[in-house]
C-alpha positions as CSV (number, residue, x, y, z in Angstrom):
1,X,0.0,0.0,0.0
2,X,2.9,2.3,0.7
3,X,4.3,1.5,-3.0
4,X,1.1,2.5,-4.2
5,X,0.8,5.8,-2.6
6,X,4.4,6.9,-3.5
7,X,3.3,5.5,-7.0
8,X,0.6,8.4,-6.9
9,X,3.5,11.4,-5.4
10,X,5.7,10.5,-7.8
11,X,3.0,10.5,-10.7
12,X,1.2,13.8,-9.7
13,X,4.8,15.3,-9.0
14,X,5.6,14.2,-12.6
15,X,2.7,15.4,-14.6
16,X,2.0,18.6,-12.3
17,X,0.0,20.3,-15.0
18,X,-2.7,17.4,-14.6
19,X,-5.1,16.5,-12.0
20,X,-4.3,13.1,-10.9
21,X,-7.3,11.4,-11.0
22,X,-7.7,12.8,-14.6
23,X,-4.7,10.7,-15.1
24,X,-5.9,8.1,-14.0
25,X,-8.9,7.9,-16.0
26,X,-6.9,8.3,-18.8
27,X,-4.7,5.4,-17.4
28,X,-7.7,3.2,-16.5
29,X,-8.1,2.6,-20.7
30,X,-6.8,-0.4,-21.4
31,X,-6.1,0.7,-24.9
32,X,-4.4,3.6,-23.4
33,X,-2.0,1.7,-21.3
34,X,-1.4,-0.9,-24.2
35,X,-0.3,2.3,-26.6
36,X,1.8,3.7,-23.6
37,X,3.6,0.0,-23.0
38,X,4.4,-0.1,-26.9
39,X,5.2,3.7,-27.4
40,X,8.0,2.6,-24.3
41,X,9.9,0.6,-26.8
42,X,8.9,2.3,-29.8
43,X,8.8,6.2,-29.6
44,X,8.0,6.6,-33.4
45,X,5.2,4.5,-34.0
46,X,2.5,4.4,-36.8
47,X,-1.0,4.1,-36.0
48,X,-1.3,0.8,-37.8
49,X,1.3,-0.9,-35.1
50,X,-0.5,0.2,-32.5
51,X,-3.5,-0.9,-33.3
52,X,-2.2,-3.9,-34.4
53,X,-0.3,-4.2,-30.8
54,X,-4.3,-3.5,-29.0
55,X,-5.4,-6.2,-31.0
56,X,-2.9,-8.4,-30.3
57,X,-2.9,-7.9,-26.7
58,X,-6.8,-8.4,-26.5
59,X,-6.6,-11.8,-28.4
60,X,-4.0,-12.7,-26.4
61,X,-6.1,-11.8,-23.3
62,X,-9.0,-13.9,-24.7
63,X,-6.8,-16.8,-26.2
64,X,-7.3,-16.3,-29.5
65,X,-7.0,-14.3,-32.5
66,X,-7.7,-10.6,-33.5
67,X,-9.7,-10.5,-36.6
68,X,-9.7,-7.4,-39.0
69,X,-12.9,-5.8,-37.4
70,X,-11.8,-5.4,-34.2
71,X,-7.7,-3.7,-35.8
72,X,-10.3,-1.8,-37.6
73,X,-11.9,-0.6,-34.1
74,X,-8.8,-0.1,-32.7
75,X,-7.6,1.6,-35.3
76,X,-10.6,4.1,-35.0
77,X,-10.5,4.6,-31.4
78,X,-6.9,5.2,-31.4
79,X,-7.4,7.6,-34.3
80,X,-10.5,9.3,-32.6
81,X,-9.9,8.9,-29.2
82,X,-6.6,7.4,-27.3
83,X,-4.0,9.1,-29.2
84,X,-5.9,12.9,-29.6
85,X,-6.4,12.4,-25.5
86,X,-2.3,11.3,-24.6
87,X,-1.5,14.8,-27.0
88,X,-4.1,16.8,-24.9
89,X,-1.9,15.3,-22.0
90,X,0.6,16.3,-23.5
91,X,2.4,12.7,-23.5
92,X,2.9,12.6,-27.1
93,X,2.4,14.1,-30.3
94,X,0.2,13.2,-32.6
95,X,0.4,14.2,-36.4
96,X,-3.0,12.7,-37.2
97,X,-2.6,13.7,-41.3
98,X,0.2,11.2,-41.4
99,X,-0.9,9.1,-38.9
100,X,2.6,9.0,-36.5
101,X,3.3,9.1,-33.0
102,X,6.3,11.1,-32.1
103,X,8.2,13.3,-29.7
104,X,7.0,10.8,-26.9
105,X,7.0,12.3,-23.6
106,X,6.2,10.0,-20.9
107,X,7.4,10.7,-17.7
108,X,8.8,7.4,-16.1
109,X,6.7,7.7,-12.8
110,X,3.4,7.0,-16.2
111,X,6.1,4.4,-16.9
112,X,6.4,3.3,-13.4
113,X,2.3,3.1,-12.6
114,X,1.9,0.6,-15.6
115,X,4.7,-1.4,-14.8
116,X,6.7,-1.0,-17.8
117,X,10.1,-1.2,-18.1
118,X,10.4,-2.7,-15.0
């Protein structure tokens, strides 16, 4: 419980300009945390990998394989929703035109709540 708290310090130290428990609706997405975990070990993503990487990760959840209607929903929602919201956070930036992530700017204490990169 104590880890958990200083979890919270170290993420509403780190992201000052948000309310925490805004960030933490953000983080309760799984899609959100899914994009964060793959933008950790690739900063310059498309938006086809990532929702490729959602729909992997739900399959893999669910045992079995991600069909081309639900990439096709992730690829919307990320489009629409998840990656418009992390800019708005100001977490990444988002060229929606091209359809790239870049300039990914996640403090590690985000990192640290998701348990990535640990």
């Amino acid at each position: 419980m104590e880890k958990d708290l200083e979890d919270l310090s170290a993420l509403t130290d780190a992201v000052p300009e948000h309310d925490v428990d805004d960030l933490l609706g953000l983080l309760s997405t799984r899609e959100v945390r899914i994009t964060l975990a793959y933008l950790y070990d690739h900063p310059n993503a498309a938006v086809d990998e990532l929702a490729a990487a959602i729909t992997g990760a739900a399959a893999a959840e669910d045992g079995r394989i991600g069909g081309e209607s639900e990439y096709e929903r992730a690829h919307v929602y990320l489009h629409h929703s998840v990656l418009p919201r992390l800019q708005d956070h100001g977490l990444i930036e988002f060229d929606p035109v091209d359809g790239t992530v870049g300039e990914v700017d996640v403090p590690p204490a985000v990192y640290g709540v998701l348990g990535v990169g640990e």
